[in-house]
C-alpha positions as CSV (number, residue, x, y, z in Angstrom):
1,X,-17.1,-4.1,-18.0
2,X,-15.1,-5.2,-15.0
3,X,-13.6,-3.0,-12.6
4,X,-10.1,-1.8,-13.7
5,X,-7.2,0.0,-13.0
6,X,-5.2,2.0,-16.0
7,X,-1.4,1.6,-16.8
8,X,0.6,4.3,-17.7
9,X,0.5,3.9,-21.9
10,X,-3.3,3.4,-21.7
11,X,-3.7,7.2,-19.5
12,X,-1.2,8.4,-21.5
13,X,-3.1,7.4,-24.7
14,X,-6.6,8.4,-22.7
15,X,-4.9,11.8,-22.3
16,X,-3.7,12.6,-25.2
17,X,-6.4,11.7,-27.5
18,X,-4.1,9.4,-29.1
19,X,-5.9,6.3,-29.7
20,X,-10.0,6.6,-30.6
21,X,-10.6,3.0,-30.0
22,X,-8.7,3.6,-26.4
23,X,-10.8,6.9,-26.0
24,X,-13.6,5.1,-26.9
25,X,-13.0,2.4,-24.6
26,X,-12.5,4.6,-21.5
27,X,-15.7,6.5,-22.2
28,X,-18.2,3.5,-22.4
29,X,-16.2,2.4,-19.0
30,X,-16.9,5.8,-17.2
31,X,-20.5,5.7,-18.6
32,X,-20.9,2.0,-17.2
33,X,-18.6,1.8,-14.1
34,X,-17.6,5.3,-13.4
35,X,-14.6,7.2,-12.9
36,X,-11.3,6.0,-13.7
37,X,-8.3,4.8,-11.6
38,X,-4.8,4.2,-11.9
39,X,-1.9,4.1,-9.3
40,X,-0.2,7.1,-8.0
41,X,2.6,5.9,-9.2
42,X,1.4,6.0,-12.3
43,X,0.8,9.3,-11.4
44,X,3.9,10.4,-10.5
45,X,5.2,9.1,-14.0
46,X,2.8,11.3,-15.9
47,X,3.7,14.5,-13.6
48,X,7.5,14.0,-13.8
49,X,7.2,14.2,-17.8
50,X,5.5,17.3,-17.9
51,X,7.4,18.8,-15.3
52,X,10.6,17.6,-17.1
53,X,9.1,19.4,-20.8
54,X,8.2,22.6,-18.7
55,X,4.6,21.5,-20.0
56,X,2.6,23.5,-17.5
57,X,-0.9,23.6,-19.4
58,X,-0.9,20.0,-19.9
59,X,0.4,19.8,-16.5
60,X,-2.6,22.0,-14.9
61,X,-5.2,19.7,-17.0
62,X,-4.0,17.1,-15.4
63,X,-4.5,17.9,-11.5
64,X,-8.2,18.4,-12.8
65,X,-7.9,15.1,-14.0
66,X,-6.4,13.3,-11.2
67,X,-9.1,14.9,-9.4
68,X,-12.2,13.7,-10.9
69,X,-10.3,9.9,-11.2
70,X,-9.7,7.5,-8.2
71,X,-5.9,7.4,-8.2
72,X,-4.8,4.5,-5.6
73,X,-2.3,5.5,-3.2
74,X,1.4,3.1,-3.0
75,X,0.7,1.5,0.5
76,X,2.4,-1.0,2.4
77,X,0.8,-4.1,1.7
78,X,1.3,-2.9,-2.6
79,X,5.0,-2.4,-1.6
80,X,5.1,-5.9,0.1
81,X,3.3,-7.3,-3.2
82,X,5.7,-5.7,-5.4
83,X,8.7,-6.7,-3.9
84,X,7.3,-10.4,-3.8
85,X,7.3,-9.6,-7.6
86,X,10.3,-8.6,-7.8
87,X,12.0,-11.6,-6.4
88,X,9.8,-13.8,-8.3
89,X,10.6,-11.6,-11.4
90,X,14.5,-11.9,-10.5
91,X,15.2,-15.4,-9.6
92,X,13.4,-16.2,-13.2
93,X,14.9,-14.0,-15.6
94,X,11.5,-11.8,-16.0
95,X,11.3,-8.1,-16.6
96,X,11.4,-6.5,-13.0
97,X,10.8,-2.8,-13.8
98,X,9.2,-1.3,-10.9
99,X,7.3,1.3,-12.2
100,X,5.3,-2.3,-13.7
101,X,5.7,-4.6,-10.2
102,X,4.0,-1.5,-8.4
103,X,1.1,-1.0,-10.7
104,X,0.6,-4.4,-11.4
105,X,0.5,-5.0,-7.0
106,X,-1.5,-2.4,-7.0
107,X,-4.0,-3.8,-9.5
108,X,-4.0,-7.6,-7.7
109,X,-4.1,-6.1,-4.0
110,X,-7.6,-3.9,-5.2
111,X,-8.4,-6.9,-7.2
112,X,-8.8,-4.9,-10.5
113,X,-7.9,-5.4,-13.9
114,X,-4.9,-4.1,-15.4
115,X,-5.7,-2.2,-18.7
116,X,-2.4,-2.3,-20.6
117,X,-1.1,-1.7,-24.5
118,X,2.1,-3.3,-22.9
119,X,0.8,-7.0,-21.7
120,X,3.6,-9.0,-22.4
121,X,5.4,-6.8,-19.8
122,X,2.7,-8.7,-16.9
123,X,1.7,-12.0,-18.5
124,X,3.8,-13.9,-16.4
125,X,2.3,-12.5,-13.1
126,X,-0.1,-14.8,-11.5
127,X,-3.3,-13.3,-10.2
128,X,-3.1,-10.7,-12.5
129,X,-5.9,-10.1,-15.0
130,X,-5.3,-8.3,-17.9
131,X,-7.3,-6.5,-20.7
132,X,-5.5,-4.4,-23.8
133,X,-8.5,-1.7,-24.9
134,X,-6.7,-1.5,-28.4
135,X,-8.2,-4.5,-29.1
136,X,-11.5,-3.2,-30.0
């Protein structure tokens, strides 16, 4: 398995049990690459919904998650990357949510793959590889 960096559905999925073939697919990466990493934005996506439902369990588990997981911080040269992104994205008629343009910089500047349910949403980024672990 290649080194790889989690989108928001995918930890969401991961966390929630949702998915076994996802589940299954993030515990054979752990065993062979080890922990697992995703931006801090999409971080601060997960946080805000359980802040927003009151869900303070979940929300608890969570920091204990974020803790044993590398979570990449949002720096200056992703911001730069994103906002190249978003131009590019723009002044072509793409999708330029960015919530995606951040994860997906951050994923090209650590030169990781980006494990998304949601790939249509980056296949038109160059540089960017992409894997969907649904597809078992």
């Amino acid at each position: 398995m290649v080194p790889a960096l989690l989108d928001t559905d995918t930890l969401s999925e991961i966390i929630k049990l949702r998915n076994v073939v996802v589940v299954r697919r993030a515990l054979a990466y752990t065993r062979q690459v080890g922990m697992l990493t995703f931006s801090a934005f999409t971080r601060y996506e997960v946080l805000r919904g359980y802040k927003r439902r009151g869900a303070s369990t979940q929300l608890a588990r969570f920091h204990v998650f974020c803790d044993e997981s590398e979570v990449f911080p949002v720096t200056d040269a992703i911001w730069n990357r994103a906002s190249d992104l978003w131009s590019e994205a723009r002044n072509s008629g793409r999708p330029c949510e960015d919530a995606d343009l951040v994860i997906a910089a951050t994923a090209i500047e650590h030169q990781l793959t980006l494990v998304t349910g949601n790939t249509d949403h980056f296949s038109w980024i160059s540089g960017l590889m992409l894997e969907d672990w649904r597809n078992a």
